[in-house]
TIRODREN-248787 format. One record per residue (C-alpha): residue in one letter; residue number from 1; chain; x, y, z. Coordinates in steps of 0.1 Angstrom, whole numbers, plus 5000, padded with zeros to 4 digits. Example, Ala and Ser with C-alpha at 12.3 -4.5 7.8 and 13.67 -1.06 7.14 Angstrom:
<atoms>
+--------+-----+--------+------+------+------+
: residu : num : chaine :   xx :   yy :   zz :
+--------+-----+--------+------+------+------+
:      a :   1 :      A : 5123 : 4955 : 5078 :
:      s :   2 :      A : 5137 : 4989 : 5071 :
+--------+-----+--------+------+------+------+
</atoms>
This chain:
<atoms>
+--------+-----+--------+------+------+------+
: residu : num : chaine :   xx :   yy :   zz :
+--------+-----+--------+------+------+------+
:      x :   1 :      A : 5000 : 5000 : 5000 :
:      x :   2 :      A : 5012 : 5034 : 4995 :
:      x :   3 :      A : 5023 : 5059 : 5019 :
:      x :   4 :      A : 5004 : 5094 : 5020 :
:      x :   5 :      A : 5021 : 5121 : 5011 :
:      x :   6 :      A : 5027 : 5144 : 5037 :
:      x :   7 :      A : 5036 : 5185 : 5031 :
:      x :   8 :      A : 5058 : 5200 : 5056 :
:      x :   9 :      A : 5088 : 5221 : 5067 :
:      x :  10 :      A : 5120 : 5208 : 5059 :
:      x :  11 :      A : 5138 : 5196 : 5090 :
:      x :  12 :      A : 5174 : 5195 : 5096 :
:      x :  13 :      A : 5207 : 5195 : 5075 :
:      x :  14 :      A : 5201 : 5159 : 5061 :
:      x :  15 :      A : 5166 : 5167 : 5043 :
:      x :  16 :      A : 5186 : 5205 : 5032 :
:      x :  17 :      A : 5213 : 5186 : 5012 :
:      x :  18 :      A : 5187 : 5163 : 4993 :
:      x :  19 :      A : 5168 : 5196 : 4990 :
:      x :  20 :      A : 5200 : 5211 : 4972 :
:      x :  21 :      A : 5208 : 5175 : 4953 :
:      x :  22 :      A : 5174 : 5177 : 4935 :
:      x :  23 :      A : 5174 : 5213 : 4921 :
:      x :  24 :      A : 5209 : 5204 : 4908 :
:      x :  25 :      A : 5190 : 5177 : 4888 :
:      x :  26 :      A : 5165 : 5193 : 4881 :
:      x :  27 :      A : 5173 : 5232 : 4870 :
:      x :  28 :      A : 5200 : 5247 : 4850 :
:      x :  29 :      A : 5230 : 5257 : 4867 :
:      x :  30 :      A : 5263 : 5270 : 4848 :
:      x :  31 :      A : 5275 : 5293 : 4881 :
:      x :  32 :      A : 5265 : 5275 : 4908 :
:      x :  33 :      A : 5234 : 5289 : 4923 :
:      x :  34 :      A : 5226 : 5256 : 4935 :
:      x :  35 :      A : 5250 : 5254 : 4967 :
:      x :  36 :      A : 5241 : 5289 : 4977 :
:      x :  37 :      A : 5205 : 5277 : 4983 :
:      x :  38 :      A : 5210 : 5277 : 5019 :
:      x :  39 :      A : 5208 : 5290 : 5047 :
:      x :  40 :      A : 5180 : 5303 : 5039 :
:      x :  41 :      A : 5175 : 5345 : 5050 :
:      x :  42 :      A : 5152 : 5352 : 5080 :
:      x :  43 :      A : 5110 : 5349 : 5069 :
:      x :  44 :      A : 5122 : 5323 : 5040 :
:      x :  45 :      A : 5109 : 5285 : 5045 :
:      x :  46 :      A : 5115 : 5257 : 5028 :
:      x :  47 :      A : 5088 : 5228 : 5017 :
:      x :  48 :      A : 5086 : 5193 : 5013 :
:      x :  49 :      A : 5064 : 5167 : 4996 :
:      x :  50 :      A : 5072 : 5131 : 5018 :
:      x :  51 :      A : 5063 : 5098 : 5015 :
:      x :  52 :      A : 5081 : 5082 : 5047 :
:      x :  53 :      A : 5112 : 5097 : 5049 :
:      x :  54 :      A : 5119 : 5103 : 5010 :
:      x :  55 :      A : 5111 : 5140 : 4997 :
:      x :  56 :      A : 5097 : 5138 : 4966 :
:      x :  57 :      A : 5089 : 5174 : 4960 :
:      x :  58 :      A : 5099 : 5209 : 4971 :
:      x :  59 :      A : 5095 : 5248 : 4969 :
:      x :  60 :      A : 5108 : 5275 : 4990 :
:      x :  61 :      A : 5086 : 5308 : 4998 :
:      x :  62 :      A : 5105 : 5337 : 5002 :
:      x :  63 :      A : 5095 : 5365 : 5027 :
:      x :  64 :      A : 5091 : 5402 : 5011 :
:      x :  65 :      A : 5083 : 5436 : 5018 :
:      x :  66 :      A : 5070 : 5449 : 4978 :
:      x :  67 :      A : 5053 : 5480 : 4967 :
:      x :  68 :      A : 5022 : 5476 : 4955 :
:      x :  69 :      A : 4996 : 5506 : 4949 :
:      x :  70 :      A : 5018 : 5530 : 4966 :
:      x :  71 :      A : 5025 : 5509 : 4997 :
:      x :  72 :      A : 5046 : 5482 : 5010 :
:      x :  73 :      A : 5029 : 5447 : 5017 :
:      x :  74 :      A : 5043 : 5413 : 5023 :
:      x :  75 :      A : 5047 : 5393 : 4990 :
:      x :  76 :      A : 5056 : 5357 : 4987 :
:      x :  77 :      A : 5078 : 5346 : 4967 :
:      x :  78 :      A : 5078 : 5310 : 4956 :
:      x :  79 :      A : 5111 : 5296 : 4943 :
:      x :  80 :      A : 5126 : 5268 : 4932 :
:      x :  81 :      A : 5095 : 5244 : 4924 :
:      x :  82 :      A : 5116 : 5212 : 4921 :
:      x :  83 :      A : 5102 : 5171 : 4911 :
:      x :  84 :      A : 5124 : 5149 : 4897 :
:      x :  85 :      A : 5113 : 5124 : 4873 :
:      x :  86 :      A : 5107 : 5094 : 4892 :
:      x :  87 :      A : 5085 : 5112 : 4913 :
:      x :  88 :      A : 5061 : 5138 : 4884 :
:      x :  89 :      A : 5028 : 5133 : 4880 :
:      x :  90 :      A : 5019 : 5126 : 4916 :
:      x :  91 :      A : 5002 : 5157 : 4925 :
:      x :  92 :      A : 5028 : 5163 : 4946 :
:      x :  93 :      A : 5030 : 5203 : 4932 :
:      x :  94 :      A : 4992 : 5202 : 4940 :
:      x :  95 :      A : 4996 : 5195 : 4975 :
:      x :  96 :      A : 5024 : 5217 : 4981 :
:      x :  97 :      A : 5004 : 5251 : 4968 :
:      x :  98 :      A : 4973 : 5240 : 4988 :
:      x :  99 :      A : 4990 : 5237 : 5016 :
:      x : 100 :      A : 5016 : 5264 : 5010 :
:      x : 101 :      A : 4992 : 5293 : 5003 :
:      x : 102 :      A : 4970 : 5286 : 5028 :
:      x : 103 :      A : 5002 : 5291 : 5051 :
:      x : 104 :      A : 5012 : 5321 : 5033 :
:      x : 105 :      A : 4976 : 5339 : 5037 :
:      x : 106 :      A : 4975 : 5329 : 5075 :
:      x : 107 :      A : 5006 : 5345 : 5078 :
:      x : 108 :      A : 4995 : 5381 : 5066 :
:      x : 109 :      A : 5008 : 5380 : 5031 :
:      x : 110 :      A : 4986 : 5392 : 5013 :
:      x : 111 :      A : 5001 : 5383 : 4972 :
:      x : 112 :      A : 5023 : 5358 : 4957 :
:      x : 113 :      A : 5044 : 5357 : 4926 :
:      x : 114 :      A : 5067 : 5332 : 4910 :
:      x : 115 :      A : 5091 : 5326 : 4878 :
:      x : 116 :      A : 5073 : 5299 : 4859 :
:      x : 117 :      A : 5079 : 5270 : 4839 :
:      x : 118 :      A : 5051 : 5267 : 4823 :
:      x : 119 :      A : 5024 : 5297 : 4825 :
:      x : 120 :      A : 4995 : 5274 : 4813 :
:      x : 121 :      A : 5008 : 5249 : 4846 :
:      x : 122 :      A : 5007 : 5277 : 4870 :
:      x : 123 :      A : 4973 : 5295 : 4859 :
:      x : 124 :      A : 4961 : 5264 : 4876 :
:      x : 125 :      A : 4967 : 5276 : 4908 :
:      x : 126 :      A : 4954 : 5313 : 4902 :
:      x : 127 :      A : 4983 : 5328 : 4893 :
:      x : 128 :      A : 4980 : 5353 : 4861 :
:      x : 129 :      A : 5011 : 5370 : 4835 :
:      x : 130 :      A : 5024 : 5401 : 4853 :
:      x : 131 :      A : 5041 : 5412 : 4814 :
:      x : 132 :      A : 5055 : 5446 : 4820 :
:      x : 133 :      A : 5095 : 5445 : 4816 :
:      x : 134 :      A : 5119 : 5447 : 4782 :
:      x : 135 :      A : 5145 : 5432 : 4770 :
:      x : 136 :      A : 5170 : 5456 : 4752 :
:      x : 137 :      A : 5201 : 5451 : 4735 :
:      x : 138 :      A : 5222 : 5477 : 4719 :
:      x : 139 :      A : 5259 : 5488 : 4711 :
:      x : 140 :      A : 5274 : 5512 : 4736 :
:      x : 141 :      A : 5282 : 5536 : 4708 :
:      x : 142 :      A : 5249 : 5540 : 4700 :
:      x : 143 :      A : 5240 : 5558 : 4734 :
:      x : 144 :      A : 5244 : 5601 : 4726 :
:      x : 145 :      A : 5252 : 5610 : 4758 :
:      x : 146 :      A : 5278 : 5641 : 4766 :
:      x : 147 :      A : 5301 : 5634 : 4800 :
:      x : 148 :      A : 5280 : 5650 : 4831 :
:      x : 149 :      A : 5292 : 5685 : 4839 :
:      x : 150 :      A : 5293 : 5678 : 4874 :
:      x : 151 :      A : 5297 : 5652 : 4897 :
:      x : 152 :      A : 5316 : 5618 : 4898 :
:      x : 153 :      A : 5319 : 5580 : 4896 :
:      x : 154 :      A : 5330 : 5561 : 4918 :
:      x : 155 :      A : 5340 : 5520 : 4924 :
:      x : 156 :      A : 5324 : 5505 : 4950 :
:      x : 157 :      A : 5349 : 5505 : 4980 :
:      x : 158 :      A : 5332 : 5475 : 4999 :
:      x : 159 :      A : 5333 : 5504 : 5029 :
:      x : 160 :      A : 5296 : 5504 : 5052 :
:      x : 161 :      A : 5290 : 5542 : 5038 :
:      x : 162 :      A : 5295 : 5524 : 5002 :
:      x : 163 :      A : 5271 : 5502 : 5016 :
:      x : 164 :      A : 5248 : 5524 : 5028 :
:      x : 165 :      A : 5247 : 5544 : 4995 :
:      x : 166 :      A : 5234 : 5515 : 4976 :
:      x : 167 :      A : 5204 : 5498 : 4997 :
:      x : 168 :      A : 5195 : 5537 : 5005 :
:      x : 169 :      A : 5195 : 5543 : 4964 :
:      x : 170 :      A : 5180 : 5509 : 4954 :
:      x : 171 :      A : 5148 : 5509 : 4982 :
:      x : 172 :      A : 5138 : 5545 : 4971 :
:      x : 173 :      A : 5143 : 5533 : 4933 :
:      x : 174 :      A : 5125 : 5503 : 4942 :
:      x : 175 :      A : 5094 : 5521 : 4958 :
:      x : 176 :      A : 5089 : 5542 : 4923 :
:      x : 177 :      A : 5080 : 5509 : 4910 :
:      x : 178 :      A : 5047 : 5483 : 4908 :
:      x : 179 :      A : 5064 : 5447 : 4924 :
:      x : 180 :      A : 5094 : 5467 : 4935 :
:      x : 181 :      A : 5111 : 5446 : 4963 :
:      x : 182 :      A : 5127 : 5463 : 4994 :
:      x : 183 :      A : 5161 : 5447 : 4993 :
:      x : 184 :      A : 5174 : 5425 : 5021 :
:      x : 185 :      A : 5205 : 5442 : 5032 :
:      x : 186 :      A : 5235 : 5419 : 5032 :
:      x : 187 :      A : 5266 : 5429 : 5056 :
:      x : 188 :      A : 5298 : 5435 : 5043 :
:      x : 189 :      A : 5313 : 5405 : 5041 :
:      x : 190 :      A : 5281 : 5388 : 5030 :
:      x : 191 :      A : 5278 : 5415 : 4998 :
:      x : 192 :      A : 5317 : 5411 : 4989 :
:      x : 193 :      A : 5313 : 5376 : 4987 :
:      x : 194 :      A : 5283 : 5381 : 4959 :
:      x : 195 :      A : 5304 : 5401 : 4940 :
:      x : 196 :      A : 5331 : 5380 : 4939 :
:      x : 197 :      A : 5312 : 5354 : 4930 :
:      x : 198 :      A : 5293 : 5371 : 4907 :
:      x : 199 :      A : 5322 : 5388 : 4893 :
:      x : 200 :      A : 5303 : 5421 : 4886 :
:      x : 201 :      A : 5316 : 5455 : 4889 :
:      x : 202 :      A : 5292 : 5484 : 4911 :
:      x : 203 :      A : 5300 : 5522 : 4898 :
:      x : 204 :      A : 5286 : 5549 : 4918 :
:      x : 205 :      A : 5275 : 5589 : 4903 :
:      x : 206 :      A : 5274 : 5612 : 4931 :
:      x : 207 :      A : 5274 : 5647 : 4933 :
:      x : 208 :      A : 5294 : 5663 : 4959 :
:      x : 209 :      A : 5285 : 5641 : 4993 :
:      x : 210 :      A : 5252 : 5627 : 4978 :
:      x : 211 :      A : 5249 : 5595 : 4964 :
:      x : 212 :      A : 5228 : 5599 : 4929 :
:      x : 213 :      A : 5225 : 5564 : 4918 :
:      x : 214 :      A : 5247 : 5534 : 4907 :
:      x : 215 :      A : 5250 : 5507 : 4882 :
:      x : 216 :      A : 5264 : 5474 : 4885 :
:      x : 217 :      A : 5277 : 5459 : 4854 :
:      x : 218 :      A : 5287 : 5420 : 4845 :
:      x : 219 :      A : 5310 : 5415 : 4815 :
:      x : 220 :      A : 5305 : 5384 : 4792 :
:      x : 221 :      A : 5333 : 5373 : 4772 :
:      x : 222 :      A : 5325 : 5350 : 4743 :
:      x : 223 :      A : 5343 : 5335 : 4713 :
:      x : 224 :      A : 5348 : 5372 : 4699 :
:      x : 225 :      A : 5372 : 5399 : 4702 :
:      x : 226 :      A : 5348 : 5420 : 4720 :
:      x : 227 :      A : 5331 : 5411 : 4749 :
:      x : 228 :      A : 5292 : 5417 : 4762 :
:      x : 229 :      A : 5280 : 5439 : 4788 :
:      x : 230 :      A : 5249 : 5431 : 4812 :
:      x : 231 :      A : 5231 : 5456 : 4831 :
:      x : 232 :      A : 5225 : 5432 : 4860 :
:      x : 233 :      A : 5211 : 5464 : 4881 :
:      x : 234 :      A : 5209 : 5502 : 4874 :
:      x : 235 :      A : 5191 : 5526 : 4901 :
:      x : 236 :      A : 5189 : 5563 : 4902 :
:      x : 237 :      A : 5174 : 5591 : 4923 :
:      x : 238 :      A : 5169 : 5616 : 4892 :
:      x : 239 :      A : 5177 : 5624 : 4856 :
:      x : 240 :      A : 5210 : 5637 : 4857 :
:      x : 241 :      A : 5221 : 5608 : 4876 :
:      x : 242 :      A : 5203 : 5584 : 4849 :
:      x : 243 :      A : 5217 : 5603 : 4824 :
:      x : 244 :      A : 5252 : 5599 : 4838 :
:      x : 245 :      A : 5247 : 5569 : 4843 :
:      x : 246 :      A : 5243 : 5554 : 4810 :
:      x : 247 :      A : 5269 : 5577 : 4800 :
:      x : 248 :      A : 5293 : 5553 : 4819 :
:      x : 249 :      A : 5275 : 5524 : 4797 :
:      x : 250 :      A : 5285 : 5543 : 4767 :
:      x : 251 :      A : 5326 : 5546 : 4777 :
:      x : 252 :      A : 5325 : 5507 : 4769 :
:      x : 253 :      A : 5322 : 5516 : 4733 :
:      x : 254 :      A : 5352 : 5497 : 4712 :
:      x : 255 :      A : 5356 : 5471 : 4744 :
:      x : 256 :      A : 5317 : 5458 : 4749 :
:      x : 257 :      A : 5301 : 5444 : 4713 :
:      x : 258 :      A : 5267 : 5446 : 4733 :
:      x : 259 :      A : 5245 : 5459 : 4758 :
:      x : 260 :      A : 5217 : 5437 : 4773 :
:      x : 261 :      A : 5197 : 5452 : 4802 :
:      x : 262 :      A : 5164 : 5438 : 4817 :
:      x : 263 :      A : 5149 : 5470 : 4817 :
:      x : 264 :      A : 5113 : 5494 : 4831 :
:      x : 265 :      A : 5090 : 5497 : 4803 :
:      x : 266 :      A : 5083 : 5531 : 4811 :
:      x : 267 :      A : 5124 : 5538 : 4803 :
:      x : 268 :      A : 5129 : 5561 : 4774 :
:      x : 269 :      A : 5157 : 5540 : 4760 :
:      x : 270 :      A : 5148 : 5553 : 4724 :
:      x : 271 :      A : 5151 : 5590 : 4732 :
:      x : 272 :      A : 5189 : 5583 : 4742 :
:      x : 273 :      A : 5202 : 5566 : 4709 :
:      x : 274 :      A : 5213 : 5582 : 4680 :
:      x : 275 :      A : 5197 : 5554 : 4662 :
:      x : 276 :      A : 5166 : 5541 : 4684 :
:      x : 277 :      A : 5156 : 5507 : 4659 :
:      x : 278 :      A : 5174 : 5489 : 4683 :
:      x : 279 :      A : 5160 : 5450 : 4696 :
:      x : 280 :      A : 5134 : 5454 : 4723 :
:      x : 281 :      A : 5116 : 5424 : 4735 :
:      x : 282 :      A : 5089 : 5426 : 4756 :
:      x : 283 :      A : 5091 : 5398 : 4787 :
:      x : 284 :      A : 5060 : 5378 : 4807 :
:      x : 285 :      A : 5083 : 5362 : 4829 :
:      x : 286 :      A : 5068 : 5361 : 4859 :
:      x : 287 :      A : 5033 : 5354 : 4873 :
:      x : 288 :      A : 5014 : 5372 : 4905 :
:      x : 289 :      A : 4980 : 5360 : 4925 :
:      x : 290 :      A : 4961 : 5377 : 4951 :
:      x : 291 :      A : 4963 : 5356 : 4985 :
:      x : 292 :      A : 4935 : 5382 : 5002 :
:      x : 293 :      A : 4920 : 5394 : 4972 :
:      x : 294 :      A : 4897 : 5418 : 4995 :
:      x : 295 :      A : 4927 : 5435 : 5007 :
:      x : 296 :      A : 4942 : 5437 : 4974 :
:      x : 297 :      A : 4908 : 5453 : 4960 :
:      x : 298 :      A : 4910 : 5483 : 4990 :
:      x : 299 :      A : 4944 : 5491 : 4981 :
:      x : 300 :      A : 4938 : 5493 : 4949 :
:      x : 301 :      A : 4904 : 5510 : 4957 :
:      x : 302 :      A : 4922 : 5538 : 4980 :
:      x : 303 :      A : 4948 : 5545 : 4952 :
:      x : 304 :      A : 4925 : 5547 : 4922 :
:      x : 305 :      A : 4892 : 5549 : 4934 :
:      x : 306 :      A : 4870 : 5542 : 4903 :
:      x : 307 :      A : 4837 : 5571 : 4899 :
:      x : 308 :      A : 4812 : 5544 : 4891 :
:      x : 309 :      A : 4806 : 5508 : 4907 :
:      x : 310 :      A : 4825 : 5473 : 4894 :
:      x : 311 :      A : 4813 : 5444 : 4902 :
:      x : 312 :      A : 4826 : 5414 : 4889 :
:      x : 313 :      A : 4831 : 5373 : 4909 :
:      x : 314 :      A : 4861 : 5352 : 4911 :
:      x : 315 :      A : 4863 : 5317 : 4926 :
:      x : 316 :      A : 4895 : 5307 : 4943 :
:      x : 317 :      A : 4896 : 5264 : 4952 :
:      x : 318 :      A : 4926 : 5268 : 4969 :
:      x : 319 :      A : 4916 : 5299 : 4995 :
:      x : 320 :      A : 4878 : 5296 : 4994 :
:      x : 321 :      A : 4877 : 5327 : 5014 :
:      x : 322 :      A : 4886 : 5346 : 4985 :
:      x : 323 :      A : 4853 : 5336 : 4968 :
:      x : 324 :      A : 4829 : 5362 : 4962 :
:      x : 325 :      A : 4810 : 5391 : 4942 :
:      x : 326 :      A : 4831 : 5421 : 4946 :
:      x : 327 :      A : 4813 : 5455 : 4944 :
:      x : 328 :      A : 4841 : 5483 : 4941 :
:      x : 329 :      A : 4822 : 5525 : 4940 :
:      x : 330 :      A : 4853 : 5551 : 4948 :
:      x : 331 :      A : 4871 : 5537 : 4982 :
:      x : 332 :      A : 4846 : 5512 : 4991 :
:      x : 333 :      A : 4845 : 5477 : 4985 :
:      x : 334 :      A : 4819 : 5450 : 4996 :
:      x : 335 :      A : 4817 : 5412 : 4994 :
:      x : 336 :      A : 4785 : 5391 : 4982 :
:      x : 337 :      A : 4783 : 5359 : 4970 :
:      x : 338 :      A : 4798 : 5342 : 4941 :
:      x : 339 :      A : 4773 : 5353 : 4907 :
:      x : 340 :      A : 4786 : 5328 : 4880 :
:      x : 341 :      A : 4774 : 5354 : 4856 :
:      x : 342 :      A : 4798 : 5378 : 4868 :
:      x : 343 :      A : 4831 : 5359 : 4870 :
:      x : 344 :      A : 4866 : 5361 : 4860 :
:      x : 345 :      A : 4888 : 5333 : 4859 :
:      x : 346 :      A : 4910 : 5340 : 4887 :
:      x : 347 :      A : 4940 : 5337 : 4864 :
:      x : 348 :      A : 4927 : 5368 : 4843 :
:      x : 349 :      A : 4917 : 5386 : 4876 :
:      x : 350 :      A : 4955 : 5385 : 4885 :
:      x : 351 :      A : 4970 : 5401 : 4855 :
:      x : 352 :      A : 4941 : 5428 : 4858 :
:      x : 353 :      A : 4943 : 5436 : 4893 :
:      x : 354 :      A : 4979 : 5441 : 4892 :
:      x : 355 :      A : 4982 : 5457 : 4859 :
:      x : 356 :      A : 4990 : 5432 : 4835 :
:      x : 357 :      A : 4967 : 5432 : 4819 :
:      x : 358 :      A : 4942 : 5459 : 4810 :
:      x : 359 :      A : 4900 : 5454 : 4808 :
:      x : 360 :      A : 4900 : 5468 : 4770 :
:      x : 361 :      A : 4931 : 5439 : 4761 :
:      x : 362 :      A : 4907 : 5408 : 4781 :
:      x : 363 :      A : 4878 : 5421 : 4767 :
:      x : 364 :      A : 4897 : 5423 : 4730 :
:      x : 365 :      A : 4915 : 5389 : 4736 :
:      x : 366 :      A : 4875 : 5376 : 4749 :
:      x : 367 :      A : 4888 : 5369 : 4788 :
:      x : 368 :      A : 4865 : 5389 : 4805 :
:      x : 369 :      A : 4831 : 5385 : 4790 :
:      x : 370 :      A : 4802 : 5405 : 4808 :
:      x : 371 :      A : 4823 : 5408 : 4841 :
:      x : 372 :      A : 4843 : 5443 : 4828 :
:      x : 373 :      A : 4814 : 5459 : 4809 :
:      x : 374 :      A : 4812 : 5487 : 4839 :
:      x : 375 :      A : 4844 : 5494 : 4840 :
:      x : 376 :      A : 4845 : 5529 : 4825 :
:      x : 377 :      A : 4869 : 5548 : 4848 :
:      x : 378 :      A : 4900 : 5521 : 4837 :
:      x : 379 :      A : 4903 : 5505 : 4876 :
:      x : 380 :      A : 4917 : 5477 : 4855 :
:      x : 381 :      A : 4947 : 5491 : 4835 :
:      x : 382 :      A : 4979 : 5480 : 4823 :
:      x : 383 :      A : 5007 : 5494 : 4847 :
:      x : 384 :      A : 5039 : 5508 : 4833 :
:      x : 385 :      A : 5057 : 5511 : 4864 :
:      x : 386 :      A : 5057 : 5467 : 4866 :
:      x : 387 :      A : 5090 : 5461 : 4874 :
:      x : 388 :      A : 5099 : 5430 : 4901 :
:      x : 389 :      A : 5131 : 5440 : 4911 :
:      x : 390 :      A : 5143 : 5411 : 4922 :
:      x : 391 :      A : 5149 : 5381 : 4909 :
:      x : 392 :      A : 5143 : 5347 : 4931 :
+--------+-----+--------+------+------+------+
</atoms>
């Protein structure tokens, strides 16, 4: 007879290692991420799926602070979804996510959002296409930039006001942003040891005592004479030090072949370039769900408060308590019960509530059907500003 299958925490270094043995198998892995998986940072937890004392499955939730509607809220992150082969096709993932989000809502969290596999796999579970980002690849000398009149760049000096400069620049860059993560500080030694293992390079601009932004840079070398440049991470307080800082991009000109940066859609890349029909690719890489979706409708409600009502039903299997009519007039939102001639697949509700998606595109690509016909005021919109600033 066959054992159940049991979800739980992950106990001890013994279950960790098998943990770490199966995402090698099972993921892509040319630098090594794999034996960095643990320790895991404070809030983070991993997951198993046991029969006995084998694990057969696994994720890990991560615990953030993301800015959403002009606040920060706790966001889970799920990462690393691992099977190996003997083990697919269980329903193993199944039980982790019902058991997993259920955790994650009790906890206060009140959204989700992963890096998926398969986005038809994942809708499954309620989670919709965030879109949003671009992919962008150019040659440094095509940047028209003139050498800032002012102000200076500097390495980073691994010092703690170095330190300081960069979390400081990257959480107010961050908070300008839709899925913008507060970043986890690392000490010292913790954030010298990424970089070296990273092998990336961290310029600051600032201008006088005051830290404008930075940029920090990863060269690719490749079977050619010149190398590649990747923008792993570029923040800035203002224009000048934007500007300045992809002014140090261009100085790579006749050393870099190309540029790739994983860039805001709401960047004017174009207006920089003295030729602007340059590769731009837009990316749906990751996927978001509501864990309190009445929560997530009064945030959304207090920031763009919509002059005439919505109403519109989603169901939810795996949090029941997220099933419901929703009836949204300027702040106010009530809860009724679930109208089948009102609903959205929760999928499509996910990319609309957090700007994904827009009510005009699901109505155009036939998602919405008569759910969206009151929306007049655009509470559903696409949002520029979708950026998830981490990766995980």
């Amino acid at each position: 007879m066959a054992q159940e299958a049991v979800v739980r925490l992950l106990r001890g270094r013994g279950e960790r290692e098998e943990f770490k043995r199966i995402a090698q198998y099972c993921f892509s892995d040319p630098w090594g991420w794999t034996d960095r998986i643990f320790p895991l940072d404070r809030g983070d937890e991993a997951w198993g799926v046991f029969r006995g004392r084998t694990l057969e499955s696994g994720l890990i939730t991560r615990d953030y602070l993301a800015r959403l509607f002009g606040t920060w809220q706790r966001l889970s992150g799920v990462s690393i979804v691992e099977t190996p082969p003997e083990f697919r096709n269980n329903r193993n993932i199944s039980a982790l996510f019902a058991r997993v989000l259920k955790h994650e809502y009790e906890s206060g969290k009140i959204f989700s959002a992963l890096y998926p596999f398969s986005f038809e796999y994942y809708a499954r579970y309620g989670y919709g296409p965030l879109g949003g980002p671009l992919f962008a690849s150019f040659a440094p000398e095509n940047l028209a930039l003139t050498r800032p009149a002012a102000g200076d760049f500097r390495p980073f000096s691994g010092s703690r006001a170095a330190l300081d400069d960069y979390y400081a620049v990257l959480e107010e860059w961050a908070a300008g942003r839709s899925f913008g993560i507060r970043p986890r500080r690392l000490n010292a030694a913790r954030f010298r040891d990424n970089l070296e293992w990273t092998r990336d390079r961290i310029v600051f601009y600032y201008e006088g005592k005051r830290c404008g932004g930075f940029v920090r840079l990863h060269k690719k070398n490749n079977e050619n004479a010149l190398a590649d440049l990747d923008i792993r991470k570029i923040a800035w307080r203002d224009g000048r030090a934007f500007r300045a800082l992809m002014y140090l991009v261009q100085t790579h000109r006749n050393q870099i072949r190309e540029v790739t940066w994983y860039m805001p859609a709401n960047v004017p890349l174009a207006a920089l370039l003295h030729y602007p029909r340059v590769s731009l690719r837009r990316s749906h890489d990751w996927m978001a769900r509501p864990l309190d979706v009445e929560a997530i409708c009064r945030l959304k409600a207090k920031q763009r408060p919509p002059r005439t009502e919505i109403v519109f039903s989603v169901e939810d299997e795996l949090l029941p308590e997220n099933t419901g009519t929703y009836r949204i007039k300027g702040d106010e939102v009530r809860k009724a019960r679930f109208d089948p001639v009102r609903a959205l697949p929760l999928p499509v509700f996910s990319s609309l509530v957090f700007g994904g998606l827009s009510a005009a595109d699901a109505g155009l690509a036939g998602k919405a059907g008569a759910a969206l016909q009151d929306d007049a005021d655009g509470f559903f919109s696409a949002d520029p500003t979708l950026f998830l600033s981490e990766h995980f």
